[in-house]
C-alpha positions in Angstrom: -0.3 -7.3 -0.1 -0.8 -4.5 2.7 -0.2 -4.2 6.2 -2.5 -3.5 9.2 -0.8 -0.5 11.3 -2.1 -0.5 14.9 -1.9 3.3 16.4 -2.0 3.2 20.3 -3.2 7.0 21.2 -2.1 7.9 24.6 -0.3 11.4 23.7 -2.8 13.3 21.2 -6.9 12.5 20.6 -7.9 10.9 17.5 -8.9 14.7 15.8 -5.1 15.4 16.2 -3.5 12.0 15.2 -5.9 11.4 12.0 -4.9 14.7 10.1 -1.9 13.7 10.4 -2.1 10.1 9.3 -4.4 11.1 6.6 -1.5 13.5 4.9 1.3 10.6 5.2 -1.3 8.5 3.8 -2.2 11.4 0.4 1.0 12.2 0.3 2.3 8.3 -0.3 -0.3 9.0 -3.7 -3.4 6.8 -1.7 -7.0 7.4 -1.5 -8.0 7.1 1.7 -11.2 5.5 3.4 -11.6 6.4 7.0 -13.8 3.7 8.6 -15.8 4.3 12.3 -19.1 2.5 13.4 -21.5 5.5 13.6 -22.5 8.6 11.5 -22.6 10.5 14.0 -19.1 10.4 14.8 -17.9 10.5 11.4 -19.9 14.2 11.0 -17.5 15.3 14.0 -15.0 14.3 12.5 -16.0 16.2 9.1 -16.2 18.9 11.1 -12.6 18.4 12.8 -11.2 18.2 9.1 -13.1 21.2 8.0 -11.4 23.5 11.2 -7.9 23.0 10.6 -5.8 25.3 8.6 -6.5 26.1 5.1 -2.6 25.5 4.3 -3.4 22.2 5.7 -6.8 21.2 4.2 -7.2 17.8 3.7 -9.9 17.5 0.7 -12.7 14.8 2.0 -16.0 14.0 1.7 -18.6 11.8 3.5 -19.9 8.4 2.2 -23.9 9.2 0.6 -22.8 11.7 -2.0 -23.0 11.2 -6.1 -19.6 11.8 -6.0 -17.9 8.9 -3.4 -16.3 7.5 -5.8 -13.6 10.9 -6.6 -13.4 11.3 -3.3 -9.6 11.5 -1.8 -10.6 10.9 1.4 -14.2 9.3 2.0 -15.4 9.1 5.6 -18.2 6.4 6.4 -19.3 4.3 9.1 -20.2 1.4 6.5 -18.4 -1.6 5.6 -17.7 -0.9 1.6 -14.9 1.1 -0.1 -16.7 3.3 -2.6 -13.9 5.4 -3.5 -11.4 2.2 -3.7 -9.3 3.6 -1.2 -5.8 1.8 -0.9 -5.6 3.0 2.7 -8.2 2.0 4.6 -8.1 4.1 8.4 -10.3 2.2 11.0 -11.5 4.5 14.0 -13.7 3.5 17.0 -13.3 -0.2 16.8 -14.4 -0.1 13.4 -14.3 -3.8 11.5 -11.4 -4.5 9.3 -11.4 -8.0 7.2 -8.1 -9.8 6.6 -9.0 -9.3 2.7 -8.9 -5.6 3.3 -5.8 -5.6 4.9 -4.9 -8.2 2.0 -6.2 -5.8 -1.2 -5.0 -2.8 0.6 -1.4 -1.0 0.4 -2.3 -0.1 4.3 -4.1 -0.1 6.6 -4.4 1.7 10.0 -6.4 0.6 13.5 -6.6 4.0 15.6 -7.8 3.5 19.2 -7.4 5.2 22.5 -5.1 4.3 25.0 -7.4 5.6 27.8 -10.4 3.2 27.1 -10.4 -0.4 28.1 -13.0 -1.2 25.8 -10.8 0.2 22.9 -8.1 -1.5 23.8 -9.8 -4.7 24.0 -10.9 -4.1 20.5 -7.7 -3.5 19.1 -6.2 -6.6 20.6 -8.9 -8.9 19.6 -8.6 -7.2 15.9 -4.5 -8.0 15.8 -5.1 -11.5 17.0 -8.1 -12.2 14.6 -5.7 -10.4 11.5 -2.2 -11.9 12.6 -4.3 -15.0 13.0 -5.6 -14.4 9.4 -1.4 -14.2 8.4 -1.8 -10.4 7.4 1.5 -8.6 8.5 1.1 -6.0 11.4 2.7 -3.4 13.6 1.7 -2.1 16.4 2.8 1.8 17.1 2.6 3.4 20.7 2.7 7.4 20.9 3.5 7.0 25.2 7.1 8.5 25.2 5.4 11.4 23.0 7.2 10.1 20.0 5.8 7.6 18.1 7.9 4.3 18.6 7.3 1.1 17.0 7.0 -1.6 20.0 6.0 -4.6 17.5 6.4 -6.0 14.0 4.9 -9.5 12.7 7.6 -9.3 10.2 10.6 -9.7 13.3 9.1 -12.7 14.7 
């Protein structure tokens, strides 16, 4: 049973943040699913994967291929897990079920601190999945350190 990981960005965008995330998450042994809500925004952030630093290359591929299934990292903006991710990344307000976070070994919930309407999601996704009894944490990057300001598990 998994774990949803709220990550409150404040300090860094999303296209520095998710690199990041996505190497803890390969180097833990997980496929990864990265989740958003449109296809447009999950080419930008192909192309924000493909401009980092060779030494830090972070193999990935794009839901719609023959291939989704071998892919480490999958990015999408639909609802399934063809690659069977264990960590399932949610960007943009993207919808995350209480069975995922059940079936999964983790799963994160990236939004940005600077939009209200993010935030809103994010809040009304920990109530609906703390709700659900999934375990959760919520992460806040405002000192410039990330800092862990809340843990289902503590209360």
């Amino acid at each position: 049973m998994g774990a949803a990981f709220f990550y409150h960005l404040t300090q860094r965008p999303l296209e520095v943040t998710l690199p990041i995330l996505l190497e803890k998450a390969r180097g833990a042994g997980w496929t990864v699913l990265v989740r958003g809500t449109e296809a447009a925004r999950m080419d930008w952030l192909d192309q924000k994967l493909w401009l980092g630093r060779e030494e830090d290359f972070l193999p990935h591929g794009q839901a719609g291929g023959p291939h989704d299934a071998l892919q480490p990292i999958l990015l999408t903006a639909a609802a399934d897990n063809p690659n069977g991710a264990e960590c399932i990344m949610g960007v943009d307000g993207a919808e995350i079920t209480a069975e995922e976070v059940n079936a999964s070994d983790r799963v994160c919930i990236l939004f940005d601190g600077h939009d209200p309407e993010a935030m809103d999601r994010a809040r009304q996704q920990w109530k609906a999945l703390t709700d659900a009894g999934c375990a959760a944490q919520y992460w806040s990057e405002e000192t410039g350190n990330w800092v862990k300001k809340r843990d289902t598990a503590d209360a």
